[in-house]
N, C-alpha and C positions, 0 to 999 in steps of 0.2 A: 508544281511537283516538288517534292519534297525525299530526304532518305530518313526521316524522322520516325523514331518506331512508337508505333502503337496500340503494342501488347498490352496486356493485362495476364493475370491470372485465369480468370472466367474466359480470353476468350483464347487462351494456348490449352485449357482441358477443353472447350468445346471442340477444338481443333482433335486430341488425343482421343476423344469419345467418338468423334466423325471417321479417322481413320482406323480406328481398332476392329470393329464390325467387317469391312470389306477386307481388311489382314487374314482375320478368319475366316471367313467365304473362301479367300483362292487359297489360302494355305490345307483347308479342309479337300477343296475339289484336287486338289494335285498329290500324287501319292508322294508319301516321303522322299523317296529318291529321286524324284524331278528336278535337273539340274536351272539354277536361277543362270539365266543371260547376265542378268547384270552386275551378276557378283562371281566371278569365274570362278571354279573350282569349289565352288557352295549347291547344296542340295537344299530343297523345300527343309527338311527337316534342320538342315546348319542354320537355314533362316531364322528356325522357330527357334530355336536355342538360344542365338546369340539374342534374340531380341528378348526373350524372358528372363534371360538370365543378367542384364543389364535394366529393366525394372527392377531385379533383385536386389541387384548391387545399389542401384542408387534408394530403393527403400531403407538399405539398412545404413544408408548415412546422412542423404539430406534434412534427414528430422532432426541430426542431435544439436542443434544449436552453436553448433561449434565449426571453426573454418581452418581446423587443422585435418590434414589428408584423414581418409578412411583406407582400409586396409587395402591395396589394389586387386582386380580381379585376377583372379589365379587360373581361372580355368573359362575358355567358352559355353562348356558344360558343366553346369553346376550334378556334382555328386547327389545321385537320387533322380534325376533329370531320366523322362521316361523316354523312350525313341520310338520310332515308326507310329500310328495312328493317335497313338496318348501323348504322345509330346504337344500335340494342338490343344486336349482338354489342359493341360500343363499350363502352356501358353497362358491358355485364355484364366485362368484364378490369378496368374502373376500378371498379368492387363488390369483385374478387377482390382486387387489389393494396390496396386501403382494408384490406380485412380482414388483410391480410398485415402490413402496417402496424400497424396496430392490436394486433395479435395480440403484435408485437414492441417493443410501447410500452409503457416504465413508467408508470402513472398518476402517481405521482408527480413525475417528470420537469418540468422548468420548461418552460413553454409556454404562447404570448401566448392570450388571450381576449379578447372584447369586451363582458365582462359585469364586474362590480364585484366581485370573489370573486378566490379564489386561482388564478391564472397560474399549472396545472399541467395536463400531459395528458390527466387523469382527464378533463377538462372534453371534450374531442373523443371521447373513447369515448360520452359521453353523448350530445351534439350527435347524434353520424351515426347512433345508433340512435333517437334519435325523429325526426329530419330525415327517414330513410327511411321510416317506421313510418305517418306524416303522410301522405308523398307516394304510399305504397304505396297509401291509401284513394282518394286521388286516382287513379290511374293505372286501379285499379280501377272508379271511380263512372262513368269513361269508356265502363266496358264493361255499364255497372248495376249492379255487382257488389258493391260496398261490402262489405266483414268488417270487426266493429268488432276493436279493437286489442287485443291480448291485456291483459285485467285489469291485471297487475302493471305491466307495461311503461306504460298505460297513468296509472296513477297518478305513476307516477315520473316521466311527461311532464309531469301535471299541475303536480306538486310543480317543474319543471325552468320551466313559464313562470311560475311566484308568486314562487321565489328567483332565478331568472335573468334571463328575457326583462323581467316589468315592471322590475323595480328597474335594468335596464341603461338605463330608457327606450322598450323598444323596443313600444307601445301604440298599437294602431290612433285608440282618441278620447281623448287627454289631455286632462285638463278641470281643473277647478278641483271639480270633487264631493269628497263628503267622507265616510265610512260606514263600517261594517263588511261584511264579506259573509265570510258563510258558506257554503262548498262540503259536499259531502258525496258521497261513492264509496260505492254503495250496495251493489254487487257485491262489495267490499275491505273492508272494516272502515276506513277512513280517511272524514279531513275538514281542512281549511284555515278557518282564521281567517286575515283579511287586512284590514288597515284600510286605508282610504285615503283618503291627505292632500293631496287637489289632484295637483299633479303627483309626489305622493312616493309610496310604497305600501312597507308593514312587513308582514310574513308572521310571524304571531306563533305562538310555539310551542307547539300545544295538551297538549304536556308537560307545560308549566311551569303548567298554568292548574288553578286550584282555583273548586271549585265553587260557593263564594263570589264571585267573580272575576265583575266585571258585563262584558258585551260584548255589550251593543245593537246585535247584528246589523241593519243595514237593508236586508237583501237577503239572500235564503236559496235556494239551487237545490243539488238531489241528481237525482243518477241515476246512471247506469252508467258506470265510471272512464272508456272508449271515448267515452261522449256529452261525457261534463264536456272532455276534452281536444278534444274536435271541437268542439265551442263556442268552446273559448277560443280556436282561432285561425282561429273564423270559417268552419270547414265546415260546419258543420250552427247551425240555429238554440236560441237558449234554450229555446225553448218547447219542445223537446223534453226538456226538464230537469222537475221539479217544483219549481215557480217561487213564493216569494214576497215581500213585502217592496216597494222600488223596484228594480224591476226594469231602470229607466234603470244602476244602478250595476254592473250585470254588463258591462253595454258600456264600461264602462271596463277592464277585464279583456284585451279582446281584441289578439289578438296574432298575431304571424306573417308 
């Protein structure tokens, strides 16, 4: 087992093409005002907003070749943005034109991030396929519906908050803790070693690691790559993981 990532381009839009269709199914079936469980104080319609309006934003800067910031978003609602029943046909043109985009992006291409890694495209073909993939369960749990995340996709979410989200900073309880934790995708053949140094966190490569090799895990949770990724940013609880160790240390994990 390995935490080695294995994206591509081809397979983070098949991933964005696979969640996009079920978005619009329960976002269609749920009237606007249907409040989402897993995003408090969000309605079906704040769903569709924030997520189209975030294809917006990054259409209009991951193409320009260039890795100096774009202008930040100003608004969850972008001006002109329709509400109640048309906000989903809304949606659904800023889905098609992302993916058009997308389609016509070199991963490699210089383009800004906001994570501590290489300032290239690849990075937004990632992003909008587990941003959707995320809000998809959302949009869903509105209607009770929840489907966990397809296996791969979701591993490679997993691996996208240990190398990206924590080390950017972006951590619901930053602490001063200090541990190992061990993940494990029981569905995948995968697992994550991740130490964590107060406010620092190192995702260590269990390639390189010999079985001599001590790592005092203090904190251990497996389960299904779908659970491991909905924990970490806080939709679903740990306990639905198989939990042991200090269990306080996985809440430094969370993210989103």
């Amino acid at each position: 087992m390995t935490s080695r990532l294995h994206g591509s381009k081809d397979f983070w839009i098949a991933g964005l093409r696979a969640e996009g269709p079920p978005f619009h199914d329960a976002v269609t079936q749920a009237p606007p005002d249907t409040p989402v469980p897993s995003c408090p104080e969000w309605t079906v319609t704040d769903l569709v907003h924030h997520l189209g309006s975030l294809y917006q934003w990054v259409r209009g800067h991951a193409a320009r070749g260039v890795t100096s910031p774009p202008e930040p978003r100003r608004a969850t609602v972008p001006e002109g943005a329709p509400t109640g029943p048309a906000a989903v046909e809304w949606w659904q043109g800023e889905y098609k034109a992302l993916i058009d985009t997308l389609e016509a992006l070199d991963p490699e291409l210089p383009a800004w991030n906001w994570a501590p890694q290489a300032k290239k495209a690849g990075f937004w073909h990632r992003r909008m396929a587990h941003e959707t993939a995320v809000h998809r369960w959302d949009a869903q749990m509105a209607i009770g519906a929840g489907e966990p995340v397809e296996a791969k996709l979701a591993v490679d979410g997993v691996s996208e908050v240990l190398d990206t989200w924590l080390p950017a900073g972006r951590r619901h309880n930053p602490s001063s803790r200090q541990g190992v934790v061990h993940l494990v995708a029981t569905d995948a053949a995968q697992e994550w070693f991740l130490r964590l140094r107060g406010e620092g966190v190192a995702l260590l490569d269990t390639g390189t690691l010999l079985d001599t090799d001590e790592h005092p895990a203090r904190a251990y949770a497996a389960g299904t790559a779908s659970d491991l990724l909905l924990a970490l940013y806080g939709r679903v609880g740990f306990d639905v993981l198989d939990v042991t160790g200090d269990v306080t240390l996985l809440d430094c994990l969370r993210t989103g």
